[in-house]
Residue frames as qw, qx, qy, qz and C-alpha x, y, z in Angstrom:
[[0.620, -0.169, -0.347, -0.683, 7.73, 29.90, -10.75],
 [0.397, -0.277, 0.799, -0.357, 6.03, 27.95, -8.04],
 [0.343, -0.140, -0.853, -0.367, 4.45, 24.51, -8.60],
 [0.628, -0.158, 0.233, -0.726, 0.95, 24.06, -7.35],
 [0.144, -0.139, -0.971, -0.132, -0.47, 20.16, -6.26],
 [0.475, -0.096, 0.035, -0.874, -3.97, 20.23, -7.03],
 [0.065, -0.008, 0.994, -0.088, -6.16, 16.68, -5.22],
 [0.435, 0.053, -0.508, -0.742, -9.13, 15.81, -6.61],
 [0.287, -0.058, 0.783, -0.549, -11.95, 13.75, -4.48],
 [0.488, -0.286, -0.465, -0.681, -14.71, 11.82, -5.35],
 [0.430, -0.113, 0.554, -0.704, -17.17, 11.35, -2.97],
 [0.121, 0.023, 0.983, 0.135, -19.05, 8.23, -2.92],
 [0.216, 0.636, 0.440, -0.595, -22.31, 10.47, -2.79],
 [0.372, 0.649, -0.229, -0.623, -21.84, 11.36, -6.29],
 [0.476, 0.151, -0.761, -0.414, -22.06, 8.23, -8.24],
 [0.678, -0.158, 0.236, -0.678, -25.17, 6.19, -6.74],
 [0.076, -0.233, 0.920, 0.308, -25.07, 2.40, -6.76],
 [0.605, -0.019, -0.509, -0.612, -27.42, 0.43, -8.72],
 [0.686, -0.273, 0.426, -0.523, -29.59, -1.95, -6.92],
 [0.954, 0.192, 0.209, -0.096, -29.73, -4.49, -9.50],
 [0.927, 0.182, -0.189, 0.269, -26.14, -5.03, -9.94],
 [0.571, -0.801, 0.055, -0.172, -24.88, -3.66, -6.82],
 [0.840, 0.090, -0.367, 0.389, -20.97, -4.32, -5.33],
 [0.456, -0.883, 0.082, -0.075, -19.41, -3.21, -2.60],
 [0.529, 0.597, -0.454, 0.397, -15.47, -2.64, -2.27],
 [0.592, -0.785, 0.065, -0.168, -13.52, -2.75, 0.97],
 [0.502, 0.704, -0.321, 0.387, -10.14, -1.38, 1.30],
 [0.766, -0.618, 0.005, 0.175, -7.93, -2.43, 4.02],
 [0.360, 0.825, -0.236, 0.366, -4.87, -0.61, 5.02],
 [0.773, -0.618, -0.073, 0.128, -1.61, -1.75, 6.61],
 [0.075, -0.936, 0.341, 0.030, 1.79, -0.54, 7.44],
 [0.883, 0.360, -0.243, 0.179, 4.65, -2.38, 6.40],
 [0.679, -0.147, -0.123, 0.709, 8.66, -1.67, 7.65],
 [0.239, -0.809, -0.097, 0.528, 10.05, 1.52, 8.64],
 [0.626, 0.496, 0.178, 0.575, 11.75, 3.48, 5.85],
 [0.097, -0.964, 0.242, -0.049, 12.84, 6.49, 7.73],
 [0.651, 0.495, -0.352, 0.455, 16.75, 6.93, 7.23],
 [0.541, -0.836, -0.037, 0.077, 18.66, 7.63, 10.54],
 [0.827, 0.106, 0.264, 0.484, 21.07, 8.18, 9.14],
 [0.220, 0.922, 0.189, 0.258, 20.33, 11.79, 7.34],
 [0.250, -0.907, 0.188, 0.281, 22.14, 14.31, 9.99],
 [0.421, -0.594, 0.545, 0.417, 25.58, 12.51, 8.99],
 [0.332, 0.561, -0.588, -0.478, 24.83, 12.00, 5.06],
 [0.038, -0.039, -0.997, -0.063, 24.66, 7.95, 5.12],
 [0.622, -0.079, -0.378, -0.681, 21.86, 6.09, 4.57],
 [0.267, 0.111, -0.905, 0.312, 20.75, 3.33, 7.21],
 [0.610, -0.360, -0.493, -0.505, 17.27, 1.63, 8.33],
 [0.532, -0.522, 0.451, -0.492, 16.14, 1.00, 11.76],
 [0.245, 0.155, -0.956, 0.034, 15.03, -2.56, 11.00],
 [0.493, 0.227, 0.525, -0.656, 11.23, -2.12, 12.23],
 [0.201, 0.126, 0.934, 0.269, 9.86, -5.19, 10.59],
 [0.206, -0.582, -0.651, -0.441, 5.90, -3.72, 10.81],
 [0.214, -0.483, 0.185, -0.828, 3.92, -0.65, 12.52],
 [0.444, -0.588, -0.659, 0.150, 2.21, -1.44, 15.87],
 [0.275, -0.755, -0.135, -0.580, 0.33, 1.42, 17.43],
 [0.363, 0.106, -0.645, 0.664, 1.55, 2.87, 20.70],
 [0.181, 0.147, 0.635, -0.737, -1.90, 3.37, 21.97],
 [0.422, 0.449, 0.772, -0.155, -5.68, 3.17, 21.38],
 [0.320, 0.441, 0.571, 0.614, -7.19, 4.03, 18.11],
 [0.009, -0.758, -0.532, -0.377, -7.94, 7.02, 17.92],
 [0.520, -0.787, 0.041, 0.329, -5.44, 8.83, 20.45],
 [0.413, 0.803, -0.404, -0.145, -2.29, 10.40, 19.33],
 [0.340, -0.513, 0.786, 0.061, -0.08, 7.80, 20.34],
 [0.784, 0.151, 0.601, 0.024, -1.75, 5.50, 18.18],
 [0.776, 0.624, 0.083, -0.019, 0.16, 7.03, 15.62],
 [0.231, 0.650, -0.723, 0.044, 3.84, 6.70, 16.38],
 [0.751, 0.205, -0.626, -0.041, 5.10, 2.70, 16.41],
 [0.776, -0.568, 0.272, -0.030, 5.65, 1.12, 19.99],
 [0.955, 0.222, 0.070, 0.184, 8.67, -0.33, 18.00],
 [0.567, 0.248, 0.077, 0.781, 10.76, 1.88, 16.71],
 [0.341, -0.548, -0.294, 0.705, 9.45, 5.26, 17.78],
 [0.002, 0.170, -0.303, -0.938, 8.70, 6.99, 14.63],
 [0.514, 0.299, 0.302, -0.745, 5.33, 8.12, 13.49],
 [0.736, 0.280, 0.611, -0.082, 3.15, 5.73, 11.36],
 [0.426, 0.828, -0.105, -0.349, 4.22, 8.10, 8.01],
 [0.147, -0.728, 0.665, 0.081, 7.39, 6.54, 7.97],
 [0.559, -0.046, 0.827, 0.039, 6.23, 3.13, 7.62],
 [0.214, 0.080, -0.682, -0.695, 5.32, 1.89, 3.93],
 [0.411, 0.191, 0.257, -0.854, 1.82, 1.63, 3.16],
 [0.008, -0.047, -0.929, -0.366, 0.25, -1.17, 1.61],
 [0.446, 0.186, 0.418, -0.769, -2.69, -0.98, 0.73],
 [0.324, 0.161, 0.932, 0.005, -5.27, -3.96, 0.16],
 [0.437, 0.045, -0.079, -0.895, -8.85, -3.56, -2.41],
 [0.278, -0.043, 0.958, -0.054, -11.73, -6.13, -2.19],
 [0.433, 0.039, -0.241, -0.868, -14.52, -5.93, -4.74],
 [0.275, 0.117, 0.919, -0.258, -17.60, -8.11, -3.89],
 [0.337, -0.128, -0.410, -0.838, -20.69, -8.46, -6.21],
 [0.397, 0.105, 0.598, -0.689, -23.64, -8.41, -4.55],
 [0.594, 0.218, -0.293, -0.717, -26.02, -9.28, -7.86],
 [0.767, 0.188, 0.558, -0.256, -28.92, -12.27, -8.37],
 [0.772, 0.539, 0.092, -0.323, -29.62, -11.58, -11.27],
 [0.591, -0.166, 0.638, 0.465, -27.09, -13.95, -14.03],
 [0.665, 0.625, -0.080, -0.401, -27.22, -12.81, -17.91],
 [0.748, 0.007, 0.597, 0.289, -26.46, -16.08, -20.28]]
């Protein structure tokens, strides 16, 4: 029997924000160290030592997704990701 993975989206278009207690989020996303094994072919296990991703070209090109560092693509690197919630509201209930 195969397994199926089934992803679920919500669009931000489907839950409207209120005006009168309003917030806005804002997710920043950065690459950490390499975790790819180079190791694999010969069975062992062993990191490159690529402290953090750095793009090998401008946003939005392909090269800006493998690492000027190490050479592997940006997948490889661990993913941290950051949330910031901000309330926007006047209004104050005592």
């Amino acid at each position: 029997m195969k397994k199926r993975q089934v992803v679920y989206r919500r669009s931000e278009d489907q839950f409207p924000i209120n005006s009168a207690n309003s917030a806005f989020t804002e997710r920043t996303i950065r690459y950490g160290e390499c975790q790819k094994n180079q190791a694999a072919n010969f069975g062992g296990y062993a990191l490159d030592g690529c402290r953090e991703f750095m793009p090998g070209g401008d946003e939005g090109t392909r090269e800006a997704l493998t690492c000027a560092a190490c050479g592997c693509h940006r997948n490889f690197h661990r993913r941290e990701t950051s949330v910031e919630v901000a309330n926007n509201s006047t209004s104050q209930n005592w």
